[in-house]
Rosetta silent file (secondary structure, phi, psi, omega in degrees, C-alpha in Angstrom):
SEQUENCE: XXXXXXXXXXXXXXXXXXXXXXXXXXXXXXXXXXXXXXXXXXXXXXXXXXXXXXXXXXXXXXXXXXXXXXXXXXXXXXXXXXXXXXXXXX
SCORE:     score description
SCORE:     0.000 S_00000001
   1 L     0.000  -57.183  145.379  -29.128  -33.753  -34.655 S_00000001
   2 H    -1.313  -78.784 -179.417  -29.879  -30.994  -32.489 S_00000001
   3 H   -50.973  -52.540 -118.928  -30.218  -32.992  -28.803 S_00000001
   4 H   -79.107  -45.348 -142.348  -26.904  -34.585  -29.992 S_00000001
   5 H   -82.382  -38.644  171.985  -25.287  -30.962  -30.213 S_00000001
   6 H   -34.722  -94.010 -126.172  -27.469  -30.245  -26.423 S_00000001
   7 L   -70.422   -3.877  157.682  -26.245  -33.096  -24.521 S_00000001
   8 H   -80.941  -41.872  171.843  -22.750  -32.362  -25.544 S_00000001
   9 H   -57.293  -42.748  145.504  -22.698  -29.013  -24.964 S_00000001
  10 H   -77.773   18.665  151.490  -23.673  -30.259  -21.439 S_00000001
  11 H   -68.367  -48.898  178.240  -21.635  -32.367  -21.019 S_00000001
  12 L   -89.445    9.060  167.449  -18.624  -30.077  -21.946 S_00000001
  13 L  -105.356  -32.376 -175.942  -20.076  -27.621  -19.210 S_00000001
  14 H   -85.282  -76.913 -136.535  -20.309  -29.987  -16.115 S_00000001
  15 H   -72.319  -53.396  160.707  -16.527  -30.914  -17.174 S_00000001
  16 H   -54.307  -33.054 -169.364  -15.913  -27.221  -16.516 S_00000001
  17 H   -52.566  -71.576  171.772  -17.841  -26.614  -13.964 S_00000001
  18 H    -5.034  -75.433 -176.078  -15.711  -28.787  -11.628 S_00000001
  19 H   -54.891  -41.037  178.710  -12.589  -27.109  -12.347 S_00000001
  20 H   -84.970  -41.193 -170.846  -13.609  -23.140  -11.917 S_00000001
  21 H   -87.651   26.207  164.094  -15.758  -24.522   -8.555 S_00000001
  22 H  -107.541  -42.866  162.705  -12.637  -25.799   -6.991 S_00000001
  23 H   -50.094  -61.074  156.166  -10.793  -23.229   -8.210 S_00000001
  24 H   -63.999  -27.041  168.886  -12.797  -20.906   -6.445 S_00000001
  25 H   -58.842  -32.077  175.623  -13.203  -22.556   -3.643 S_00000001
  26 H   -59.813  -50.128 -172.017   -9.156  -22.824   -3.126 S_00000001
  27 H   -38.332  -65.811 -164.141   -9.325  -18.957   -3.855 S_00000001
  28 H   -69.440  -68.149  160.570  -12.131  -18.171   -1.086 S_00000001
  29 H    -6.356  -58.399 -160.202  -10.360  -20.422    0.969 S_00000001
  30 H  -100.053  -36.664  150.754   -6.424  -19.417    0.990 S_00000001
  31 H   -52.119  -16.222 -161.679   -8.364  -15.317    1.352 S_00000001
  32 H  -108.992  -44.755  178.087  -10.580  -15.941    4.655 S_00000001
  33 H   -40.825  -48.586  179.013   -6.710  -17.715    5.851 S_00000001
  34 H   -52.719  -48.514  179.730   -4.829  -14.649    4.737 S_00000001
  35 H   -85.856  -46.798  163.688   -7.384  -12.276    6.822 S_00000001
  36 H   -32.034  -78.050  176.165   -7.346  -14.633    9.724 S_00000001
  37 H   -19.562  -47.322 -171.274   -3.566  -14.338    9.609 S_00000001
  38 H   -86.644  -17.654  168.843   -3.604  -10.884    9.426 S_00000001
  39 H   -77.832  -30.754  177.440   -5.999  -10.389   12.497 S_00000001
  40 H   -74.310  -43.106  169.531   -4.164  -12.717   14.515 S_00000001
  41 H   -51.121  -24.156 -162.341   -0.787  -10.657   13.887 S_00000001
  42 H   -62.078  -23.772 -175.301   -2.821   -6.898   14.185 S_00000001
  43 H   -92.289   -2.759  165.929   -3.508   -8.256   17.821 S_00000001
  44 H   -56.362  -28.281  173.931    0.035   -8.861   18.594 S_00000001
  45 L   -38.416  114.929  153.478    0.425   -5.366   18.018 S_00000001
  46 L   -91.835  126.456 -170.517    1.433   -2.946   20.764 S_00000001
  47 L   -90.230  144.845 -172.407   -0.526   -0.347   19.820 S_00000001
  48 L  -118.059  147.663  179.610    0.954    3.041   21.444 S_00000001
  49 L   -44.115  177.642 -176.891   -1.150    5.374   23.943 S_00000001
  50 L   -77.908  -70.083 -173.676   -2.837    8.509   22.855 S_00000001
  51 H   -37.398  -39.058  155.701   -0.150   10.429   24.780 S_00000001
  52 H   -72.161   -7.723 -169.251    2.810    8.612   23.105 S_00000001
  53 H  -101.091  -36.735  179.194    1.255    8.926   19.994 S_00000001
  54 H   -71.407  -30.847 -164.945    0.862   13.086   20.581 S_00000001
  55 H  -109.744    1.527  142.811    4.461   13.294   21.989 S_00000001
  56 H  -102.842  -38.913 -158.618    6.003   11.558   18.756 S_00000001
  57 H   -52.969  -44.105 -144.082    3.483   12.952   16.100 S_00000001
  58 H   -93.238  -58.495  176.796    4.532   16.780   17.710 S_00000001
  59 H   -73.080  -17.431  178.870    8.106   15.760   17.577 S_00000001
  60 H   -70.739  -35.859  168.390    8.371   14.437   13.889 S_00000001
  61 H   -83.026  -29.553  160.169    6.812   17.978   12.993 S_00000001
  62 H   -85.841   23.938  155.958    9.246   20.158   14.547 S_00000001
  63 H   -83.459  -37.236  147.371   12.052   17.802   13.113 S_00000001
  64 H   -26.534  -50.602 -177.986   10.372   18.875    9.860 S_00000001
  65 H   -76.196  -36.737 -173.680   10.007   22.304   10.593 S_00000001
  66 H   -69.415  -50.643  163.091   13.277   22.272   11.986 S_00000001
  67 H   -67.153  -63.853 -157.863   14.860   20.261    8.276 S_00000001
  68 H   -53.361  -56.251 -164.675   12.529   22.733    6.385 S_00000001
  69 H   -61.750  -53.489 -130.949   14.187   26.142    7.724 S_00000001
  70 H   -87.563  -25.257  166.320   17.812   24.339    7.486 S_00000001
  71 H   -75.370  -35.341  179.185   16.973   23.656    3.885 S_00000001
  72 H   -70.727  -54.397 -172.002   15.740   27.085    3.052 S_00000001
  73 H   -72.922  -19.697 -175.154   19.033   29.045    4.671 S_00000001
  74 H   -57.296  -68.758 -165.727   21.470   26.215    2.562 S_00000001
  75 H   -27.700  -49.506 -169.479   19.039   27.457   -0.439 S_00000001
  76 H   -98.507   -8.039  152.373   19.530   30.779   -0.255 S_00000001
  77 H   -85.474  -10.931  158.774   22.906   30.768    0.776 S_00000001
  78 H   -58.790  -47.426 -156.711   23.657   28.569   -2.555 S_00000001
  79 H   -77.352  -25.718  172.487   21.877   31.076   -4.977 S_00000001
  80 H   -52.250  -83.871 -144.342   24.251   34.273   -3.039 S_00000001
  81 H   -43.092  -55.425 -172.214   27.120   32.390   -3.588 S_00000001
  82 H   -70.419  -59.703 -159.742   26.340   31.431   -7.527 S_00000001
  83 H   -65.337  -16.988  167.577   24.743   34.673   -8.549 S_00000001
  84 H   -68.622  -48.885  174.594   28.581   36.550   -6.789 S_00000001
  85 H   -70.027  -29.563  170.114   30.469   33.946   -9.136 S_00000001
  86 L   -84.035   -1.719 -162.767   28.251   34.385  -12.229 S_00000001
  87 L    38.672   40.063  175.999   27.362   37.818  -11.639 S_00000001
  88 L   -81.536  169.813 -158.091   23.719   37.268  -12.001 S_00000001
  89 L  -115.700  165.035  161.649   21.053   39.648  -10.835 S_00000001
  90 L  -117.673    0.000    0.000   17.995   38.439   -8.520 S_00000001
């Protein structure tokens, strides 16, 4: 009674088996496309010189620095302006 319960049990594993090794293989498969895809766009890329890359990184921070101050002078011209109508102290 035993073997009977074996040879079923292997039976009902090679009927899985199938299914999960196709599954991965579609899996493996539709990934190694996906990175192929993605190498063939990355070389499409124009990529920008070192020098273009220093003359925008240098301008995005003093448009920062530049937004930073302009935020700070609103700021502090908000809290005069509230603490003369509430007559709060700082």
């Amino acid at each position: 009674m035993v073997w009977w319960l074996i040879v079923l049990g292997l039976a009902a594993g090679l009927l899985l088996i199938r299914p999960v090794r196709e599954f991965l293989l579609r899996t493996v498969s539709a990934i190694r496309g996906f990175v192929r895809e993605v190498v063939e766009e990355l070389k499409k890329v124009s990529w920008p010189t070192r020098r273009e890359l220093k003359n925008s990184t240098g301008l995005v921070i003093l448009s920062m620095l530049m937004l930073m101050v302009f935020i700070g002078v609103i700021d502090l011209l908000l809290n005069a302006i509230i603490g003369l109508i509430t007559g709060g102290r700082k």
